[in-house]
N, C-alpha and C positions, 0 to 999 in steps of 0.2 A: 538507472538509479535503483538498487536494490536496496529492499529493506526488510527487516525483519521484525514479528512482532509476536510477544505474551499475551496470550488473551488473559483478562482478567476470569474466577471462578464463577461460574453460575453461567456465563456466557451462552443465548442462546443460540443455535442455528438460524434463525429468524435475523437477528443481529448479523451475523457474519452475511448472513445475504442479500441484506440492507447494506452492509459497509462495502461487499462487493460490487452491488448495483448502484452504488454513488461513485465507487474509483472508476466503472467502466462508462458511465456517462457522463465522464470529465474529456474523454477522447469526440474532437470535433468542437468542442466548446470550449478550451484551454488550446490557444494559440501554442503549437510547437511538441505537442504530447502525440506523439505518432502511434501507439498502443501500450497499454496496462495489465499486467497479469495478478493475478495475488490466488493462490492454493496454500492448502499444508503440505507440509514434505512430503514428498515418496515413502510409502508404508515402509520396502525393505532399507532405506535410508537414516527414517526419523530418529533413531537413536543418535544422528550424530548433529541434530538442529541443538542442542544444548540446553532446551527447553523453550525453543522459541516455536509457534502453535502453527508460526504460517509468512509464506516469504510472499512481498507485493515486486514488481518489477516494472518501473515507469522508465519508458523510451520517448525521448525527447531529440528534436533536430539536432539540436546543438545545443553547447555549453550552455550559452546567452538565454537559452529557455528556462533554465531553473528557476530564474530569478520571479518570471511571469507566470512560472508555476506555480510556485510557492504562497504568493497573493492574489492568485486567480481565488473568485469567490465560489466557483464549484471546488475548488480544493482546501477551502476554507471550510466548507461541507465537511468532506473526507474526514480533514481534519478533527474537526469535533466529533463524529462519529468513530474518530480512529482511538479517541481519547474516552469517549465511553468503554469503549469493550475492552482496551489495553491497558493492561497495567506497564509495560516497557516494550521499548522498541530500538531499533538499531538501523540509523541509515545510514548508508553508503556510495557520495556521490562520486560515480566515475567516469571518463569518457571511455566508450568504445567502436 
Protein backbone atom coordinates (compact mmCIF):
# COMPACT_ATOMS: atom_id res chain seq x y z
CA UNK A 1 0.00 0.00 0.00
CA UNK A 2 1.92 3.07 -1.20
CA UNK A 3 1.33 6.30 -0.15
CA UNK A 4 2.36 9.61 -0.59
CA UNK A 5 2.57 12.62 1.41
CA UNK A 6 2.95 16.91 1.63
CA UNK A 7 4.47 17.81 4.59
CA UNK A 8 2.77 20.80 5.94
CA UNK A 9 5.44 24.37 6.17
CA UNK A 10 7.48 24.76 9.38
CA UNK A 11 7.63 20.86 9.68
CA UNK A 12 10.21 19.86 11.94
CA UNK A 13 12.79 16.90 11.69
CA UNK A 14 11.81 15.98 15.28
CA UNK A 15 8.20 15.54 13.75
CA UNK A 16 9.00 13.39 10.89
CA UNK A 17 11.02 11.05 13.18
CA UNK A 18 8.27 10.93 15.56
CA UNK A 19 5.82 10.10 12.54
CA UNK A 20 8.55 7.59 11.46
CA UNK A 21 8.95 5.82 14.92
CA UNK A 22 4.99 5.45 15.29
CA UNK A 23 4.67 3.81 11.44
CA UNK A 24 7.67 1.42 12.30
CA UNK A 25 6.19 0.29 15.77
CA UNK A 26 2.83 -0.62 14.17
CA UNK A 27 5.04 -3.81 12.64
CA UNK A 28 4.46 -6.79 15.32
CA UNK A 29 1.46 -5.15 16.88
CA UNK A 30 -0.95 -4.61 13.77
CA UNK A 31 -1.94 -8.21 13.03
CA UNK A 32 -1.05 -8.84 9.06
CA UNK A 33 1.48 -5.49 8.59
CA UNK A 34 4.60 -7.59 7.64
CA UNK A 35 7.09 -4.34 7.16
CA UNK A 36 6.68 -0.39 6.78
CA UNK A 37 9.03 2.04 4.97
CA UNK A 38 8.39 5.85 4.59
CA UNK A 39 11.78 8.23 3.13
CA UNK A 40 11.79 11.29 0.89
CA UNK A 41 12.60 10.62 -2.73
CA UNK A 42 15.76 9.88 -4.10
CA UNK A 43 17.77 13.30 -4.32
CA UNK A 44 18.72 12.53 -8.32
CA UNK A 45 14.88 11.58 -8.58
CA UNK A 46 12.75 14.24 -6.40
CA UNK A 47 11.93 16.55 -9.17
CA UNK A 48 9.51 14.06 -10.45
CA UNK A 49 7.57 13.36 -6.70
CA UNK A 50 5.30 16.40 -7.92
CA UNK A 51 5.76 18.10 -4.62
CA UNK A 52 4.90 15.30 -2.43
CA UNK A 53 8.01 15.53 0.61
CA UNK A 54 7.94 11.68 1.15
CA UNK A 55 6.50 8.02 0.07
CA UNK A 56 5.29 5.57 3.19
CA UNK A 57 5.11 1.88 1.88
CA UNK A 58 2.94 -0.64 4.13
CA UNK A 59 3.12 -4.48 3.24
CA UNK A 60 0.48 -6.40 4.49
CA UNK A 61 -0.41 -10.46 4.10
CA UNK A 62 -3.23 -10.00 2.23
CA UNK A 63 -5.88 -8.06 1.02
CA UNK A 64 -8.28 -8.90 4.16
CA UNK A 65 -5.41 -7.01 6.26
CA UNK A 66 -6.30 -3.49 5.22
CA UNK A 67 -9.42 -3.60 6.84
CA UNK A 68 -7.57 -4.46 10.47
CA UNK A 69 -5.22 -2.08 9.59
CA UNK A 70 -6.96 0.74 9.12
CA UNK A 71 -8.66 0.52 12.69
CA UNK A 72 -5.87 -0.94 14.47
CA UNK A 73 -5.42 1.75 17.34
CA UNK A 74 -1.40 1.90 16.70
CA UNK A 75 -2.45 3.14 13.20
CA UNK A 76 -5.00 5.31 14.58
CA UNK A 77 -1.57 6.82 16.23
CA UNK A 78 -0.05 7.13 12.80
CA UNK A 79 -2.96 8.43 11.76
CA UNK A 80 -3.12 11.67 13.80
CA UNK A 81 0.37 12.29 13.61
CA UNK A 82 0.12 11.85 9.94
CA UNK A 83 -2.57 14.50 9.97
CA UNK A 84 -0.37 16.91 12.03
CA UNK A 85 2.69 17.32 9.80
CA UNK A 86 0.51 16.74 6.37
CA UNK A 87 -1.23 19.04 4.60
CA UNK A 88 -2.19 16.19 1.71
CA UNK A 89 -1.58 12.77 0.84
CA UNK A 90 -2.25 10.24 -1.66
CA UNK A 91 -2.99 6.43 -1.11
CA UNK A 92 -2.78 3.78 -3.17
CA UNK A 93 -4.09 0.37 -2.28
CA UNK A 94 -2.81 -2.43 -4.37
CA UNK A 95 -2.21 -6.12 -4.28
CA UNK A 96 1.23 -7.44 -5.26
Amino acid sequence: MPVLLKLKPGVTPAQIDEFKKACKAMVGQVPGLREIHNNPPVAMTASRAKGYDMGLLAILEKPDDLSVYAEHPSHQVVKNLREEICEDGLAYDMEF
